[in-house]
N, C-alpha and C positions, 0 to 999 in steps of 0.2 A: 466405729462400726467395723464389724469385721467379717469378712466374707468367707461363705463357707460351701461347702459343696453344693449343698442343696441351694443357695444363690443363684449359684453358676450356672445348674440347671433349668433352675425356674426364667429366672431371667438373663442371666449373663452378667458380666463385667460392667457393659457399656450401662444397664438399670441400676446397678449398686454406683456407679457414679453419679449418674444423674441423680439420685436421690442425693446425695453428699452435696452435689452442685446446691439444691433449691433451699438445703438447711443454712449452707451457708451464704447464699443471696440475700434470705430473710433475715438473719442477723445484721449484717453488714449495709442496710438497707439506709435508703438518704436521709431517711427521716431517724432514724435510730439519734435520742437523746435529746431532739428537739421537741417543743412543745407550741401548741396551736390552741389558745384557747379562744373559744365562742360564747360571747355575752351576748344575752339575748331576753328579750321582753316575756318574762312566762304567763303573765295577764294576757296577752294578745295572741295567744295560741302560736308563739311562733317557735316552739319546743322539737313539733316534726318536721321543720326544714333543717333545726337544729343539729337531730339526729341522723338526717339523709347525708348533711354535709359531712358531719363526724365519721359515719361510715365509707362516705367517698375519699376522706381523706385518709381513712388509716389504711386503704387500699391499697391508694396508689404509694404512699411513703410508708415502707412497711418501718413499722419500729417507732413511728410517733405515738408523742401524746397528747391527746385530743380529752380536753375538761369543757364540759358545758356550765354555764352558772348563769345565775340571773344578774341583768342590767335594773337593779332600782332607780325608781322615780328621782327626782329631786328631791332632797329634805323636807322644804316644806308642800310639797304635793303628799308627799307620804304621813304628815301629821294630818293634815286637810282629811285625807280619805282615815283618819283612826276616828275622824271627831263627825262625819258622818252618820255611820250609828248609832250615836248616841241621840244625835237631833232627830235620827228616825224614830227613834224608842222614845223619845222625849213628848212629840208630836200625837206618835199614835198613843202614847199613856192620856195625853190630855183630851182627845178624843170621845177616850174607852171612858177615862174616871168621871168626867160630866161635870155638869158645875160645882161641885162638892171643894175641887179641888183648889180653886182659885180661892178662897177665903183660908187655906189653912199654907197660901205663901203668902200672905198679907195682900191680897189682891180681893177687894170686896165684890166690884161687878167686874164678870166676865166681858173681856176686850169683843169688840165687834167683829172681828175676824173670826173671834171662835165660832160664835153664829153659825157662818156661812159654811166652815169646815163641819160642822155635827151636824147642819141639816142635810147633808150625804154623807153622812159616816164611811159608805162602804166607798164610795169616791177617793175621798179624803183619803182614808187608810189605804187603798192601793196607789194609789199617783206619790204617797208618801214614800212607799215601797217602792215603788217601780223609779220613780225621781233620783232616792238617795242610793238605790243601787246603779241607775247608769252613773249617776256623779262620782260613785266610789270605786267604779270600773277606768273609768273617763281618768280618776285620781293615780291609781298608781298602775298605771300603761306606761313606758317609757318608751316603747317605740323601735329598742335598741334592737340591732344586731349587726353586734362589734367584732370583727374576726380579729386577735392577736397572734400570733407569730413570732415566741421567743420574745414577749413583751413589747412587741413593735407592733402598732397597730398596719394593717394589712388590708381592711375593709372595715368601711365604716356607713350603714343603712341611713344614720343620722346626717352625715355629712352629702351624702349621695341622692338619701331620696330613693333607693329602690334595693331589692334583695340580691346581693351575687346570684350570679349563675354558677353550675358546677365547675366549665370548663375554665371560668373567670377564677375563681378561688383558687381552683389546683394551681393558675397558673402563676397566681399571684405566691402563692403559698411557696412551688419550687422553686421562684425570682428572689425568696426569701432566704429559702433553704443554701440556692446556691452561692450567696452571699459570705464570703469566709470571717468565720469567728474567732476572733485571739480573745485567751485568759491570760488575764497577767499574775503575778505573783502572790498578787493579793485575792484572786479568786476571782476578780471584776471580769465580766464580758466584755468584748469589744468589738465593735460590727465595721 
């Protein structure tokens, strides 16, 4: 950047440095190269604390990088809620189709349960729906929200039981940062 007359006059010497001081702050900044990532449960609405943090953090550590992503259920929580709707759809077809339908899966009289579900149809068919939709919300919720820190976990919602606070994170977060990192030859980190 170079200084030119009309500088000098508009603001002076002492403004054309300060400007030079804040360009080079923001590069050189503590978080510059380190990375903070937030896993977090996006069934459970926990997306805009997600983002409150991400934004408090690239504030304070200028020059980080901050990835939000989702924390999946467990394996089998996440087949559970794929099979779900189909027992929904499965239930409300047998409802809809009437007894037509049981003689043409080799089943001659309709089970006695069917009874009780067709004689409120409209019951039946929303309890079916409203049922298999909390079970499939309930299914792949995980609860999480995992702060990492250069791959080292940092906060952990699961293990604690309750959400960081801002001032808690940042400070966990620069306990992290200031922590000195050697690469060795092979590229490997070392904390």
């Amino acid at each position: 950047m170079e200084s030119t007359a009309s500088d000098v006059r508009i603001g002076g010497i002492d403004d054309i440095l300060r400007r030079r001081t804040v360009v080079v702050k923001a590069v050189e900044g503590i978080g510059y190269g380190n990375t903070v990532n937030i896993k977090f449960c996006a069934s459970c609405s926990y997306r805009g604390t997600a983002v409150t943090m991400k934004k408090m953090l690239e504030t304070q550590f200028h020059g980080i990088d901050v990835i939000l992503e989702n924390y999946p259920p467990p394996m089998p929580k996440r087949l559970l809620a794929k099979v779900v709707p189909a027992v929904q759809i499965g239930v409300i077809g047998i409802i809809v189709a009437g007894e037509q339908i049981f003689p043409m899966v080799g089943i001659m009289r309709p089970p006695p349960w069917y009874y009780s579900l067709r004689s409120n149809r409209f019951g039946s068919i929303a309890s079916t729906w409203l049922l298999g939709n909390f079970l499939q919300s309930f299914l792949q919720s995980s609860g999480a929200f995992e702060v990492y820190c250069n791959d080292q976990l940092v906060f952990s919602k699961r293990q604690e039981g309750r959400f960081p606070g801002e001032i808690e994170l940042k400070d966990l977060v620069a306990k992290k940062l200031a922590t000195p990192r050697v690469v060795d030859g092979l590229g490997e980190m070392w904390s």
